[in-house]
C-alpha positions in Angstrom: 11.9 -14.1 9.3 10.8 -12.3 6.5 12.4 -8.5 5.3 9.3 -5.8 4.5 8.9 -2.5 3.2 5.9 -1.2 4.4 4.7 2.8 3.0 1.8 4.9 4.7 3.2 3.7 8.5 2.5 7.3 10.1 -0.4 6.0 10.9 -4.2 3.7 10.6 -3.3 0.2 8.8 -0.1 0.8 7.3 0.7 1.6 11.4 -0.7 -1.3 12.7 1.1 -3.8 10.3 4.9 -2.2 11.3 4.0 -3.3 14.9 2.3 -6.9 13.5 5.0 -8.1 11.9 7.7 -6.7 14.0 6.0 -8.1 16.8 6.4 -11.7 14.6 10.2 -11.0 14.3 10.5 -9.9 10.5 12.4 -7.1 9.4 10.8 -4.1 8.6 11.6 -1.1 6.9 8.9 1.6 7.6 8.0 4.2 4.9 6.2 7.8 5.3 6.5 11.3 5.5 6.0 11.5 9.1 7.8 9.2 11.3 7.0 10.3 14.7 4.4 7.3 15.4 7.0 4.6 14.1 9.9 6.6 16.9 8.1 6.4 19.8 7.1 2.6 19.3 11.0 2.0 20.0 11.5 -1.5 18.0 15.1 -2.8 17.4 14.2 -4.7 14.4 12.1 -1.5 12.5 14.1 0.9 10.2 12.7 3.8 9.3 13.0 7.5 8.0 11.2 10.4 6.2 10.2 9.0 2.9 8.1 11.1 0.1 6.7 8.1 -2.6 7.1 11.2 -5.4 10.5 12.2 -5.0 13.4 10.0 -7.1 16.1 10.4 -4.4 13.7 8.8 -1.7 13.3 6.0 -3.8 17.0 5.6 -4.7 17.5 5.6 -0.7 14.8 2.9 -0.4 16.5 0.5 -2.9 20.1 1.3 -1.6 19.1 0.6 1.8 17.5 -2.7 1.3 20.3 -3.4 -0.8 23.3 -2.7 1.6 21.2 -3.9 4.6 19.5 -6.5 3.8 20.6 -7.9 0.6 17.5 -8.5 -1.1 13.9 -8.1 0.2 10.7 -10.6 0.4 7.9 -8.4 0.7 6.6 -5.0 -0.5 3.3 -3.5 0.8 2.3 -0.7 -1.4 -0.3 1.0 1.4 0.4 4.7 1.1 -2.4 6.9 -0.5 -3.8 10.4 -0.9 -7.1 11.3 -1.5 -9.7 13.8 -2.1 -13.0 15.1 -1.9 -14.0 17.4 -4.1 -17.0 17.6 -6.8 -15.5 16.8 -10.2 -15.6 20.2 -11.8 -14.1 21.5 -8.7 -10.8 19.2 -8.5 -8.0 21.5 -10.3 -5.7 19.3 -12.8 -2.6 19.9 -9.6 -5.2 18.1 -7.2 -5.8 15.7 -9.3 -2.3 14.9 -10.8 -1.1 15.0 -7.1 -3.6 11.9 -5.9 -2.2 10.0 -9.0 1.7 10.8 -8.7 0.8 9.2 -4.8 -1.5 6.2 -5.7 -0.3 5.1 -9.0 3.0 6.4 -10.2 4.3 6.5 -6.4 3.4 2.7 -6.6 4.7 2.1 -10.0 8.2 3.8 -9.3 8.7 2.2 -5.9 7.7 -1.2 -6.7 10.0 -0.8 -9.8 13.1 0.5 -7.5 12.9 -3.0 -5.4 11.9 -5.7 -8.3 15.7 -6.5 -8.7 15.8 -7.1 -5.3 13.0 -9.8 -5.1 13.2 -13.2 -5.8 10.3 -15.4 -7.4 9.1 -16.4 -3.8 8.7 -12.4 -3.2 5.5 -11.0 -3.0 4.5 -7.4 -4.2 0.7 -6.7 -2.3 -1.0 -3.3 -3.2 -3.6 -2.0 -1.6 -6.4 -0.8 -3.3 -10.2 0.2 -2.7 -13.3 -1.5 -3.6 -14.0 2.1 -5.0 -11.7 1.2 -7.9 -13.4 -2.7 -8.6 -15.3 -2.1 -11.9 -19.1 -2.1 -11.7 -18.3 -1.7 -7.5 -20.6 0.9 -6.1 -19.2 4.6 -6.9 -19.8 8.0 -4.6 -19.7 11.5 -6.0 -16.2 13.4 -5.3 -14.2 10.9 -5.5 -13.2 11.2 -9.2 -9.6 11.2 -9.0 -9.2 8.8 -5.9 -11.2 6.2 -7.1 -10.0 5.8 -10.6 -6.2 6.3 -9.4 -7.4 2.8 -7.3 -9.2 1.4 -10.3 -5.8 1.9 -12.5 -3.4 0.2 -9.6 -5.7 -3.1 -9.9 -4.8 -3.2 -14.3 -1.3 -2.4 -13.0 -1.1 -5.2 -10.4 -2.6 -7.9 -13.6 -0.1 -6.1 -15.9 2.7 -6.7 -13.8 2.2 -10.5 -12.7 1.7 -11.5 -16.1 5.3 -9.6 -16.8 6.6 -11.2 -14.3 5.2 -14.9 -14.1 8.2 -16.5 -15.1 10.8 -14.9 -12.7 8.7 -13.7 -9.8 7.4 -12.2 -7.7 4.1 -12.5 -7.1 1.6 -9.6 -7.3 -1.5 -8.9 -5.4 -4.1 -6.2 -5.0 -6.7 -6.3 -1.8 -9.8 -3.7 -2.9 -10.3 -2.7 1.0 -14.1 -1.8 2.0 -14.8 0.6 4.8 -12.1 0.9 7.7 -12.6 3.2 10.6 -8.9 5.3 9.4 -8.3 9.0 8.8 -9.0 8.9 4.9 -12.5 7.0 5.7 -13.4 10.0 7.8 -12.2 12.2 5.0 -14.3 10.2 2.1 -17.3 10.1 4.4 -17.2 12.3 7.3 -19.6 10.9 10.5 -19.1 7.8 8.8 -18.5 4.7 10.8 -17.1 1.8 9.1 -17.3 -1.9 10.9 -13.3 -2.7 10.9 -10.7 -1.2 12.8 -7.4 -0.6 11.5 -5.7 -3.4 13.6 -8.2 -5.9 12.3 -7.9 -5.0 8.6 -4.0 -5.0 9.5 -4.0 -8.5 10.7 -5.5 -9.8 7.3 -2.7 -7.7 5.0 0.1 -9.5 7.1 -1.4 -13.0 6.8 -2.0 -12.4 3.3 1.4 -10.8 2.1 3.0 -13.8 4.0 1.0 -16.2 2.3 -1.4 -15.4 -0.4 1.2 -15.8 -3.1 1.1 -19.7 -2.7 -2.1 -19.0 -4.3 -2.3 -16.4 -5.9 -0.9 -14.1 -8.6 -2.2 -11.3 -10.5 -5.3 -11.1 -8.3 -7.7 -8.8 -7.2 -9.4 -10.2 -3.7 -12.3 -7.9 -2.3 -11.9 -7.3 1.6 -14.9 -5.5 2.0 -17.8 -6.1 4.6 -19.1 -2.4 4.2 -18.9 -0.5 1.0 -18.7 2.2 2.7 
């Protein structure tokens, strides 16, 4: 049994992995704004509550609940992302600043919050897009997201190398197309070849595993781009 902290569960993959590995029997402590979908699935061994990645006192509840509850945590899934779609010259310096304090400082902050709660066999997986994978195929409006994706990937190397001595282990999965909300966003009447479930199914099996093997990686998951 393995304790998890899963952000972006309201819904699409970071949904389907809460029910994966509570279905398994690991401890999971789901993470996002809206926690409506994560309620009505009614499992005794999910935690949850309303969780904003930018705000300090979120995160200080994060690390203070793992702490008191748990007494240390295995595995951190940084999942939760913003995004938008808007010509370059359009995006105002709020809009883009927002997408970053989300997908790179929101993952930098949290991910720091828990680190002295992990052990060397902890595993720290963010997920990225294959948007962000240098000399990947790019699309036009997607300044800010892709780039915010591209800079969690140097964080991920960054970090493992920090940490290679002590643990834990850090990952980052570049994700192709999946049929979710922010696909439909990126490229509306778009439809990708993976469902969320599927993609989900691979996250689990790689955040309880992949660090045997790896550190400081970036794997492409990606059968569609887009």
């Amino acid at each position: 049994m393995k304790k998890i902290v899963v952000t972006g569960t309201s819904r699409g993959i970071g949904f389907e992995l809460v029910k994966i590995f509570a279905e398994a029997g690991h401890k999971v402590l789901a993470l996002s704004r809206n926690q409506d979908s994560i309620k009505k699935l009614g499992l005794e061994n999910v935690h949850f509550f309303e969780f904003d990645i930018t705000a300090e006192e979120d995160l200080q509840k994060v690390s203070a609940f793992v702490k008191e509850e748990w007494g240390g945590l295995d595995i951190l899934i940084n999942n939760a992302g913003a995004i938008i779609n808007k010509p370059f010259e359009e995006i105002t310096s709020e809009e883009f600043e927002k997408v970053y304090r989300v997908n790179v400082f929101g993952v930098a902050a949290l991910t720091k919050a828990l680190l002295h709660l992990m052990n060397k066999e902890g595993h720290v997986v963010t997920v990225s897009s294959m948007g962000g994978v240098q000399g990947s195929m790019k699309f036009p409006g997607l300044s800010a997201y892709s780039s915010s994706k591209g800079a969690v990937i140097t964080l991920t190397e960054l970090l493992a190398e920090e940490y290679k001595e002590t643990g834990p282990s850090f990952n980052v999965l570049a994700l192709g197309a999946v049929q979710t909300e922010m696909l439909a966003e990126a490229f509306p009447g778009y439809k990708a070849p993976l469902q969320p479930a599927e993609m989900a199914r691979y996250i689990s099996d790689f955040s309880l595993t992949g660090n045997k093997f790896y550190n400081g990686k970036l794997l492409q998951v990606s059968s569609s781009t887009p």
